[in-house]
N, CA, C and O of each residue as an XYZ file, in Angstrom:
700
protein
N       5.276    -27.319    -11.645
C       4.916    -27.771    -10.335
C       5.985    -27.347     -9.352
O       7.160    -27.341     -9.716
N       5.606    -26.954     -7.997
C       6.645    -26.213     -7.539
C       6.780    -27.710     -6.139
O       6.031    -28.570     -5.676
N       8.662    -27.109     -5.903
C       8.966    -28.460     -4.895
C       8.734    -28.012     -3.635
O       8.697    -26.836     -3.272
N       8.502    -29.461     -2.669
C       8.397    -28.889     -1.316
C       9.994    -28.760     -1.040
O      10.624    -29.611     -1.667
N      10.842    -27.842     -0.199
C      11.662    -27.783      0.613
C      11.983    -28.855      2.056
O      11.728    -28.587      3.231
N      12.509    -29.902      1.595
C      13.064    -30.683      3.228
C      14.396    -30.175      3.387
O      15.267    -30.097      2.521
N      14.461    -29.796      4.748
C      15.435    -30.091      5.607
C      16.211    -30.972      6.305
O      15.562    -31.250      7.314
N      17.343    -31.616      6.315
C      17.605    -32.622      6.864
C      16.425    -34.024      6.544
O      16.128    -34.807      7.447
N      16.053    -34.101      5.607
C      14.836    -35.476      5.266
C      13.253    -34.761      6.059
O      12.168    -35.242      5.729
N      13.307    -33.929      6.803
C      12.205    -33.384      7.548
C      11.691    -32.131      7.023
O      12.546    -31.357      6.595
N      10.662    -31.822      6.974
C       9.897    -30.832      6.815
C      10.395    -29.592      7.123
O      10.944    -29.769      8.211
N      10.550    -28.288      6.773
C      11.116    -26.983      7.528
C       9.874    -26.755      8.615
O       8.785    -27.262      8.342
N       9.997    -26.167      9.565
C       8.873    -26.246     10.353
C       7.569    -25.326     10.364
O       6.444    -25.417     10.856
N       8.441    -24.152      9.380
C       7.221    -22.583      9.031
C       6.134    -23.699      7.750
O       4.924    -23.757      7.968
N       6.672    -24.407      6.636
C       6.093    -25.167      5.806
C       5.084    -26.622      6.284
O       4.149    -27.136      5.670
N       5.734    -27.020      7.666
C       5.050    -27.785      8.375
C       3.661    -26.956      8.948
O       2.543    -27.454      8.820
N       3.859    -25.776      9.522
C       2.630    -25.122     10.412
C       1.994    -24.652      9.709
O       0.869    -24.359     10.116
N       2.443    -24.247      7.939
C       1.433    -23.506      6.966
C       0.468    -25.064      6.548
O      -0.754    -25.082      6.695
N       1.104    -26.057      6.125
C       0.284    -27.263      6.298
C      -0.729    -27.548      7.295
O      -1.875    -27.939      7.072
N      -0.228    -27.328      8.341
C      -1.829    -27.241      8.882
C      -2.396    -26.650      8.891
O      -3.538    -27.051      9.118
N      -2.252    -25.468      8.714
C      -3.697    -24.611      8.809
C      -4.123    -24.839      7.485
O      -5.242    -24.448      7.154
N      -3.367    -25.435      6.655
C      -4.050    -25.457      5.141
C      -5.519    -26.626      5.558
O      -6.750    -26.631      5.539
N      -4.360    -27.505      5.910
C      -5.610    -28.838      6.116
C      -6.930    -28.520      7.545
O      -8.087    -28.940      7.553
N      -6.325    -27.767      8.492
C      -7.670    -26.978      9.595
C      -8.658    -26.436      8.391
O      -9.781    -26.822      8.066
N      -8.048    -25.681      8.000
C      -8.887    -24.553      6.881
C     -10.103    -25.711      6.094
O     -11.319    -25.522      6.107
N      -9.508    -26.721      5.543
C     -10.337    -27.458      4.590
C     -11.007    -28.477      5.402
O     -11.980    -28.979      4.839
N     -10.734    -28.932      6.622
C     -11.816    -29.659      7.453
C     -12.449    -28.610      7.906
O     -13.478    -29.035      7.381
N     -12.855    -27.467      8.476
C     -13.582    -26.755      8.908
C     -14.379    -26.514      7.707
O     -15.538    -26.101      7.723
N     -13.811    -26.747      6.840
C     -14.937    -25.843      5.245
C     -15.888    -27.363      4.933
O     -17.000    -27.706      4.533
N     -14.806    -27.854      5.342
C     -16.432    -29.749      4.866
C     -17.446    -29.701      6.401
O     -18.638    -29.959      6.562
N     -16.575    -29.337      7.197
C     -17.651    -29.550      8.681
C     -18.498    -28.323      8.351
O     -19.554    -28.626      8.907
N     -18.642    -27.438      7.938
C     -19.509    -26.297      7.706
C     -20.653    -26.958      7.260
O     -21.772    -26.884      7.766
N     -20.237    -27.763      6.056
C     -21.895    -27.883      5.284
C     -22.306    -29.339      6.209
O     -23.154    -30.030      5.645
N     -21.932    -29.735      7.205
C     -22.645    -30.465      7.940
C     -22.890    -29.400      9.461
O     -22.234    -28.543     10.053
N     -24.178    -30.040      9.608
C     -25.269    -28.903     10.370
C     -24.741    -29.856     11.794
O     -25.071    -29.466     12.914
N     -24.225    -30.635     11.686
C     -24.272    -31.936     13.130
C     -22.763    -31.451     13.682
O     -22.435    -31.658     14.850
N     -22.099    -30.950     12.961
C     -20.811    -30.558     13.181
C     -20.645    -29.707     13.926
O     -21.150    -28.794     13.273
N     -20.114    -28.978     15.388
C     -20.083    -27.508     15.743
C     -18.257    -27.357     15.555
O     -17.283    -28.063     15.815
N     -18.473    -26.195     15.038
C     -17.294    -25.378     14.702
C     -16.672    -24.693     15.972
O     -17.633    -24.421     16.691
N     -15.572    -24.309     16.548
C     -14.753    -23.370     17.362
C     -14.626    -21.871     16.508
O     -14.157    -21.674     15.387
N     -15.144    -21.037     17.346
C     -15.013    -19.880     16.982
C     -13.819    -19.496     16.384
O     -13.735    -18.629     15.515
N     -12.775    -20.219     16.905
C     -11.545    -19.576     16.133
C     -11.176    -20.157     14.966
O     -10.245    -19.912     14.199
N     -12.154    -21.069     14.942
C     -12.154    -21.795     13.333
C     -13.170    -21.168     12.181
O     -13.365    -21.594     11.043
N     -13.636    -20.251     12.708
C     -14.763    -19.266     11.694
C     -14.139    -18.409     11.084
O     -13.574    -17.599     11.819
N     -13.964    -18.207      9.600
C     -13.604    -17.442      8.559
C     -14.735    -16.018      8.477
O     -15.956    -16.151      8.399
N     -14.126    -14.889      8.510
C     -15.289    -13.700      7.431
C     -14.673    -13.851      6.020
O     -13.550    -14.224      5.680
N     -15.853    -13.409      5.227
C     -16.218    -12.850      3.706
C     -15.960    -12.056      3.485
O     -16.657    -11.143      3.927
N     -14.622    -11.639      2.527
C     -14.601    -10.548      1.838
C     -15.395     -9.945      0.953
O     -15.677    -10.646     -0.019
N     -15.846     -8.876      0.975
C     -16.452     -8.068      0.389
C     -16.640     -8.588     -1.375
O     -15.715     -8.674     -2.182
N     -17.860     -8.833     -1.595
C     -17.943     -9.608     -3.284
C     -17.025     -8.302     -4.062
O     -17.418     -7.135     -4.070
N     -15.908     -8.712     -4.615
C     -15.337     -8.262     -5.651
C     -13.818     -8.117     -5.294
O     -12.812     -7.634     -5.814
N     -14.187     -8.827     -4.060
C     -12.021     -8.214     -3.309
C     -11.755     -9.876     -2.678
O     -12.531    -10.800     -2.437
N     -10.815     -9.774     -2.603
C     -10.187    -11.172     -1.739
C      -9.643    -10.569     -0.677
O      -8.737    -11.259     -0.208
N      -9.855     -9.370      0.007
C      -9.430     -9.550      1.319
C      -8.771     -8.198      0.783
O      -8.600     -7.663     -0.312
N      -8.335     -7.768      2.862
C      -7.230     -6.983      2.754
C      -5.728     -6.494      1.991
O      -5.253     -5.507      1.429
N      -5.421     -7.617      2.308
C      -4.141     -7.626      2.067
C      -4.315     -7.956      0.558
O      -3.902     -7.063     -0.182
N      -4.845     -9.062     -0.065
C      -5.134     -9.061     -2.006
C      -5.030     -7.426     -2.219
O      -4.061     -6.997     -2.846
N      -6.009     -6.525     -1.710
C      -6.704     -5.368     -2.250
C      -5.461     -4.402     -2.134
O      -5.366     -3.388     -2.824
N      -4.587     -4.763     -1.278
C      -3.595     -4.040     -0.737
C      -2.476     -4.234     -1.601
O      -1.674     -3.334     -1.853
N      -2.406     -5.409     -2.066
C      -1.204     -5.991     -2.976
C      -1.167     -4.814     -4.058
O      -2.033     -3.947     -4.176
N       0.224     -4.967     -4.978
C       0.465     -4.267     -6.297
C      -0.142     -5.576     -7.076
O       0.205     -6.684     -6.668
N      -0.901     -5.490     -8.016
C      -1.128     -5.983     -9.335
C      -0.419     -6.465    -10.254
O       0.152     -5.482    -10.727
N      -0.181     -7.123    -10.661
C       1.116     -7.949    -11.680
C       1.513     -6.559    -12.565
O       2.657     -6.633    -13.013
N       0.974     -5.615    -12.823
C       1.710     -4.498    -13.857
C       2.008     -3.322    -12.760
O       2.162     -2.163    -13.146
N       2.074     -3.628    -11.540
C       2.375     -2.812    -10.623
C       1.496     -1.891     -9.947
O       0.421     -1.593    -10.468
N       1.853     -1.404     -8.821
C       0.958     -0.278     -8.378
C       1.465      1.283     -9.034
O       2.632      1.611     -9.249
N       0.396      2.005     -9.241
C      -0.045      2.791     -9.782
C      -1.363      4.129     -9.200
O      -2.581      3.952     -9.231
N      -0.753      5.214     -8.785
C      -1.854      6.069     -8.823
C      -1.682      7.377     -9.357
O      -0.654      7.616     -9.990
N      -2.850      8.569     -9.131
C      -2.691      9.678    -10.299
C      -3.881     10.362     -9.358
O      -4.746      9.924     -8.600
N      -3.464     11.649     -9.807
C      -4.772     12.405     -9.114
C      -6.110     12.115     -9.817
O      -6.144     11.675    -10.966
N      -7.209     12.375     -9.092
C      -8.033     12.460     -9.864
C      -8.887     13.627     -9.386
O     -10.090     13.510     -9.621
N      -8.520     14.644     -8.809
C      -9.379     15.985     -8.427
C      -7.937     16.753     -7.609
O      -7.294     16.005     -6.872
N      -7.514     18.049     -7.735
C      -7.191     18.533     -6.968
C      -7.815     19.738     -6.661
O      -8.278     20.178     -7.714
N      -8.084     20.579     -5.613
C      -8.831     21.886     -4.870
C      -8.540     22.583     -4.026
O      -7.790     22.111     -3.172
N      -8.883     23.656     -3.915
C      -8.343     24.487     -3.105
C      -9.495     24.031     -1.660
O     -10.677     23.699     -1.574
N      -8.235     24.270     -0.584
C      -8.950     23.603      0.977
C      -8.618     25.015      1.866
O      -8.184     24.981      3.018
N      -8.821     25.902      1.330
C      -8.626     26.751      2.031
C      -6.958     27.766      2.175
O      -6.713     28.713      1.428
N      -6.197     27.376      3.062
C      -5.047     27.370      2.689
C      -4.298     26.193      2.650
O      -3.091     26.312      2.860
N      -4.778     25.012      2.412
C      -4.103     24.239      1.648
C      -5.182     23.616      0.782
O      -6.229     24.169      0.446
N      -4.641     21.939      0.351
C      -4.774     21.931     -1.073
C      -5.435     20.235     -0.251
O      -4.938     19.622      0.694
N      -6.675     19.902     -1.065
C      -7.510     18.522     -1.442
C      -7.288     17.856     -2.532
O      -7.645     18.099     -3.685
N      -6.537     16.803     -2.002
C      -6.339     16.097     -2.868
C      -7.129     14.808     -3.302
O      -7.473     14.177     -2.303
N      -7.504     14.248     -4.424
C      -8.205     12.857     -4.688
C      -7.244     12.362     -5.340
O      -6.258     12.944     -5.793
N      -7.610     10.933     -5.411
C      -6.076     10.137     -5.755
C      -7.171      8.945     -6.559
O      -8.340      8.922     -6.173
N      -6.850      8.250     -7.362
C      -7.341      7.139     -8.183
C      -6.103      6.283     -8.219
O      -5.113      6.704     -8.816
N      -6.093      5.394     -7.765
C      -4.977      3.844     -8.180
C      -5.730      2.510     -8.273
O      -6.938      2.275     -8.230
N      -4.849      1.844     -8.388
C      -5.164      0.153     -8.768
C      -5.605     -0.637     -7.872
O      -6.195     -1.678     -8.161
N      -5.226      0.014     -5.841
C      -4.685     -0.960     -5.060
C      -5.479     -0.072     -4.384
O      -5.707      1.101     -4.679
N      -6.033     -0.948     -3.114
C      -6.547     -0.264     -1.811
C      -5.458     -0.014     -0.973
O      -4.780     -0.915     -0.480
N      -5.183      1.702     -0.719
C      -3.865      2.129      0.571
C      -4.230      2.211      1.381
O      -5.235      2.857      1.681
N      -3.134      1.200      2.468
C      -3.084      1.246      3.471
C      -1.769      1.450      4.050
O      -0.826      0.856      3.527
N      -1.470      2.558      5.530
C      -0.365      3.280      5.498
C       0.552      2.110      6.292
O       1.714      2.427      6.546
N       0.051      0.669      6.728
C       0.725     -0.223      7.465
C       0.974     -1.279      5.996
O       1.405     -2.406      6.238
N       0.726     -0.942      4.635
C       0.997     -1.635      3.650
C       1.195     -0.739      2.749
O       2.140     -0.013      3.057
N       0.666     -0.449      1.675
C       0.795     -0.118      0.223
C       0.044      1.065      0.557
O      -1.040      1.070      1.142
N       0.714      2.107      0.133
C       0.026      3.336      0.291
C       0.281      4.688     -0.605
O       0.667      4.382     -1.733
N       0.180      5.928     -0.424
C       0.813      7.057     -1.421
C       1.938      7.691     -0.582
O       2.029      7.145      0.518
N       2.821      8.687     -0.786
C       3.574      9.461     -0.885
C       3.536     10.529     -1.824
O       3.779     10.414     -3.025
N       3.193     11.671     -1.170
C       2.763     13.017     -1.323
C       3.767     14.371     -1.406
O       3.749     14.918     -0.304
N       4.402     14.893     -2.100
C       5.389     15.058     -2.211
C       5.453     16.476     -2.810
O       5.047     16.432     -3.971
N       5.859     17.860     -2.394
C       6.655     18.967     -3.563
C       7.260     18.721     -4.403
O       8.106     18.057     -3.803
N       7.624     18.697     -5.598
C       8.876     18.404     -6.992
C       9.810     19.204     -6.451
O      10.623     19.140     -7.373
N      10.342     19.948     -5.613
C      11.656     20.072     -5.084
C      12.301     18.765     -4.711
O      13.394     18.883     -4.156
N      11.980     17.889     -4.846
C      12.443     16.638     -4.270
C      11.785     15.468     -5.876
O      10.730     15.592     -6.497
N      12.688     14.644     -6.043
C      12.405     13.545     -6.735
C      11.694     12.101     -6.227
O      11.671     11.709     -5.060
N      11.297     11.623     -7.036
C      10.348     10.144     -6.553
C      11.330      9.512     -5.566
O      11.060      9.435     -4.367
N      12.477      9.060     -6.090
C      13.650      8.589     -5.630
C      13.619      9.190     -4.123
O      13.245      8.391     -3.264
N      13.952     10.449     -3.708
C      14.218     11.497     -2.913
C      13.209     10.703     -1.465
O      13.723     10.567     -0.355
N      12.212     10.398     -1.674
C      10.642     10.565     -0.994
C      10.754      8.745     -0.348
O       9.815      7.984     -0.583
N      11.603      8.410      0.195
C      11.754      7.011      0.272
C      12.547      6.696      1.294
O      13.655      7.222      1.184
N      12.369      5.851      2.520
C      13.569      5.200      3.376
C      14.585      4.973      2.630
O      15.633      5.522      2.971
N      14.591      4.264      1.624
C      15.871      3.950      0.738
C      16.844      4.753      0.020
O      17.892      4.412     -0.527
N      16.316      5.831      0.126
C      16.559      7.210     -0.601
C      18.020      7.130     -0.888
O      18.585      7.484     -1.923
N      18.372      6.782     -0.169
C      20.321      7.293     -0.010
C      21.036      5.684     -0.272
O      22.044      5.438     -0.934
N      19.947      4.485      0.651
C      20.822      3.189      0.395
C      20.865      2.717     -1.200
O      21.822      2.355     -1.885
N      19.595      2.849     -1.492
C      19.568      2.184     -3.027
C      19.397      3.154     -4.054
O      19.471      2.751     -5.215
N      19.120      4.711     -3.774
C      19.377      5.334     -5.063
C      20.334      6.349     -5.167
O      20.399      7.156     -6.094
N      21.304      6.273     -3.896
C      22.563      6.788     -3.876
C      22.020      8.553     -3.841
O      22.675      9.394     -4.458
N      20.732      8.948     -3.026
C      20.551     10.468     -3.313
C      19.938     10.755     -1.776
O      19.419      9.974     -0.978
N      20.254     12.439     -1.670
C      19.898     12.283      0.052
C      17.639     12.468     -0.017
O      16.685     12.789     -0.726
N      18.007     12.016      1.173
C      16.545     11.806      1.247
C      15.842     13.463      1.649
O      16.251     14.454      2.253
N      14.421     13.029      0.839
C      13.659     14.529      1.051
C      12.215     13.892      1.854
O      11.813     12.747      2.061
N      11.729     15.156      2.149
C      10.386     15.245      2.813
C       8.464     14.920      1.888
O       8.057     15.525      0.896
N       7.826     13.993      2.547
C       7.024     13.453      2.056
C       6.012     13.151      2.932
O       6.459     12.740      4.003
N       4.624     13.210      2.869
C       3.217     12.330      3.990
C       3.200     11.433      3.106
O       3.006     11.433      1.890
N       3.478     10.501      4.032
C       2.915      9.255      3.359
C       1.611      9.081      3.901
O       1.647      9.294      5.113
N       0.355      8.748      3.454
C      -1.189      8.568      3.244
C      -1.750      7.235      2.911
O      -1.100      6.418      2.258
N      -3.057      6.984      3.390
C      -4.035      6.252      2.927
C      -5.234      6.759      2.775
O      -6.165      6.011      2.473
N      -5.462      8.357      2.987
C      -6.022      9.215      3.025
C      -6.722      9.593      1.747
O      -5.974     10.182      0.967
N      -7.901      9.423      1.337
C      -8.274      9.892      0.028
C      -9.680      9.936     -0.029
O     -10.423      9.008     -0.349
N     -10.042     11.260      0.357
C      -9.235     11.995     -0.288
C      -8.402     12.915      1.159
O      -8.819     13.048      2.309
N      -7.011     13.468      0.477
C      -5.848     14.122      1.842
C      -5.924     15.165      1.169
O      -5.948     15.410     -0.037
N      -5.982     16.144      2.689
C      -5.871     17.678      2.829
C      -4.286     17.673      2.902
O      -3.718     16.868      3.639
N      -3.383     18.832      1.915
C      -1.952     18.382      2.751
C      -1.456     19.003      3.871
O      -1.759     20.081      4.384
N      -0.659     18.176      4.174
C      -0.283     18.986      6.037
C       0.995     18.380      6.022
O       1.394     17.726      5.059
N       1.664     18.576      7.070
C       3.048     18.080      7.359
C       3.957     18.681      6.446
O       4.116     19.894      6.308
N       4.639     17.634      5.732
C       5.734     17.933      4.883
C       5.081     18.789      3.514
O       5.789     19.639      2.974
N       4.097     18.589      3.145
C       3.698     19.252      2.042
C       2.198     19.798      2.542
O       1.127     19.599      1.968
N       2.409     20.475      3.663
C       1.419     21.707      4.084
C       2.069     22.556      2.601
O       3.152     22.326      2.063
N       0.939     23.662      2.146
C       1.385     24.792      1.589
C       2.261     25.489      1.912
O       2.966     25.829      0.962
N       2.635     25.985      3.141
C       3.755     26.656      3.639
C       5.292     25.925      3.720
O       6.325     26.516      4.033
N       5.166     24.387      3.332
C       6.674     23.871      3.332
C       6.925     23.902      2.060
O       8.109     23.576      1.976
N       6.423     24.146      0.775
C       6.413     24.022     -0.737
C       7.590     25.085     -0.967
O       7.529     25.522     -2.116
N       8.678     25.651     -0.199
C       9.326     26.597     -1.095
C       8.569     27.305     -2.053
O       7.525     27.948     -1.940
N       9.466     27.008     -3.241
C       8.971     28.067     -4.505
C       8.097     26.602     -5.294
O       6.901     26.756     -5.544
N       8.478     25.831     -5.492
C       7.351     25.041     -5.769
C       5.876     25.068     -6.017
O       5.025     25.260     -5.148
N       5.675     24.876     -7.179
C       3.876     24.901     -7.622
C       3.241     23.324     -8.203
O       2.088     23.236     -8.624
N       4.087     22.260     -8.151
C       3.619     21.100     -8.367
C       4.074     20.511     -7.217
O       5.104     20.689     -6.566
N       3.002     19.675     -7.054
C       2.529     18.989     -5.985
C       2.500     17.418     -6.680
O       1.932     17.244     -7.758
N       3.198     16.248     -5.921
C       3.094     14.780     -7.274
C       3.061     13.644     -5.605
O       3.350     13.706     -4.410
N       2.657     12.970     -6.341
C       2.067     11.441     -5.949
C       2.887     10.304     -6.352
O       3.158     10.214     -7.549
N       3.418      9.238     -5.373
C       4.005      7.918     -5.975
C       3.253      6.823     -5.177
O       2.390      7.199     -4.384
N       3.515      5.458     -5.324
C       3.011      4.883     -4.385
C       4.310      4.222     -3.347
O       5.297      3.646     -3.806
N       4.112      4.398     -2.211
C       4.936      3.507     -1.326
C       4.788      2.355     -0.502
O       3.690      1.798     -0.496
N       5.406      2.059     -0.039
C       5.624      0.364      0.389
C       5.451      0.358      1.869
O       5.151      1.424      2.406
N       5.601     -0.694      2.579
C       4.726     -0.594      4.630
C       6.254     -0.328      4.856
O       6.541     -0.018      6.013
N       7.397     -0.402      3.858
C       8.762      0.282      4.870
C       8.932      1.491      4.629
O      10.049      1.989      4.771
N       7.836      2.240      4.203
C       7.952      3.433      3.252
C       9.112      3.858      2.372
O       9.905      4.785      2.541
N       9.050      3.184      1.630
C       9.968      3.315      0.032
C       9.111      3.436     -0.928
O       8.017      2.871     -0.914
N       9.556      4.245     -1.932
C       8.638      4.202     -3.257
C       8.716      3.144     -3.714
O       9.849      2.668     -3.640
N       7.910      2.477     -4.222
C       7.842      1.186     -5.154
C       8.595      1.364     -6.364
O       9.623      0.695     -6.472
N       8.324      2.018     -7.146
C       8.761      2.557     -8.440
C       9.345      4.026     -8.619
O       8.387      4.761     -8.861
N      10.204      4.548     -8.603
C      10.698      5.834     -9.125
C       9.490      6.612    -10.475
O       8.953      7.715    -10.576
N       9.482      5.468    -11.240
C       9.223      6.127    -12.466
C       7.645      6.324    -12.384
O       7.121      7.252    -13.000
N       6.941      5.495    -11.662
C       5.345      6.164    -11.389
C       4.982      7.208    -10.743
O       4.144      7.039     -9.857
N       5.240      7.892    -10.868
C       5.041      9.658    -10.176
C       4.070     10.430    -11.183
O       4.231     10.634    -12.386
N       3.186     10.741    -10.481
C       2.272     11.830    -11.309
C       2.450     13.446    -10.387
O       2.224     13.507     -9.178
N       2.917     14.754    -11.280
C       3.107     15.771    -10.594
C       1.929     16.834    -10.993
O       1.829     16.947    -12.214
N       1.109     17.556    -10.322
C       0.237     18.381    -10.858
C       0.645     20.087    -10.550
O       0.975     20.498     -9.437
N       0.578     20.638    -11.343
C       0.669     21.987    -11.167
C      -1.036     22.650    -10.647
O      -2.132     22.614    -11.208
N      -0.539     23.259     -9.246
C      -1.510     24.154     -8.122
C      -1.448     24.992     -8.014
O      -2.236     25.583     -7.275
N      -0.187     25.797     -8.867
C       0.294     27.576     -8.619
C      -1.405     27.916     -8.504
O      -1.398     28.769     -7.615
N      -2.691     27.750     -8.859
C      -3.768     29.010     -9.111
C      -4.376     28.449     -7.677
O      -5.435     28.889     -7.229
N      -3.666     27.522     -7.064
C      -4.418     27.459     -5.516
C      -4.181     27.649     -4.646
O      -4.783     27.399     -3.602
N      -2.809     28.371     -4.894
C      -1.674     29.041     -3.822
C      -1.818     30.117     -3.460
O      -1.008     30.622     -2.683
């Protein structure tokens, strides 16, 4: 059972204001199934989509983490189409990919690049795009000598989540 936090014998006040909307939330949900009741518009909830809890749930990493991997790559002409398969719905203001040349490491591809993995930072699109044409940092023409092209997932401060989830695909025959 988890404790409430008092302050000084009093309530903290962010834990006080989440209390109410807990208790708004659950009188508006009993006044619903009474028809005599009128509701305030700003007391009306939407429905997530049957099978998701919402944005931000869909957006979350999963207790074994977020995770993605190609699942189609193609030639787009002079550059490259990518499809992506993961766990989590990306979004580039939350949980999203990072798109990346292997001239550069997972680590490399991250705001944090230099604070927490002590390495200088490299070039990356970060996406919610899927399926993404690449452009920017990993247009075809920024790839150096490079022929794999890899995927991690990143975070709304754009950091990789994980170093070690990186999937890299070799494209040399679409170059």
């Amino acid at each position: 059972m988890r404790s409430i936090s008092v302050v000084g014998g009093r309530m903290a006040p962010a834990l006080r204001a989440g209390l109410a909307a807990l208790v708004a939330l659950a009188l508006a949900s009993c006044a619903r199934d009474d028809p005599t009741v009128a509701i305030p518009e700003e007391q009306t909830t939407t429905t997530a989509p049957q099978g998701t809890t919402g944005v931000a749930a869909a957006n979350a990493c999963p207790v074994d983490g977020c995770k993605v991997s190609f699942q189609n790559v193609e030639d787009a002409g002079d550059e490259i189409k990518l499809t992506f398969t993961s766990n989590y719905t990306p979004e580039v203001s939350g949980n999203h990919y990072h798109v990346y040349w292997d001239k550069f490491e997972a680590k490399q591809v991250s705001n944090d690049a230099e604070t927490k993995h002590g390495v200088t930072q490299g070039e990356w699109e970060p996406t919610a795009d899927n399926p993404f044409t690449t452009t920017g940092a990993v247009a075809a023409a920024q790839r150096g000598e490079s022929t794999n092209i890899c995927v991690t997932p990143g975070d709304k401060d754009h950091n990789v989540i994980d170093p070690a989830v990186v999937e890299c695909r070799d494209v040399a025959s679409l170059l």
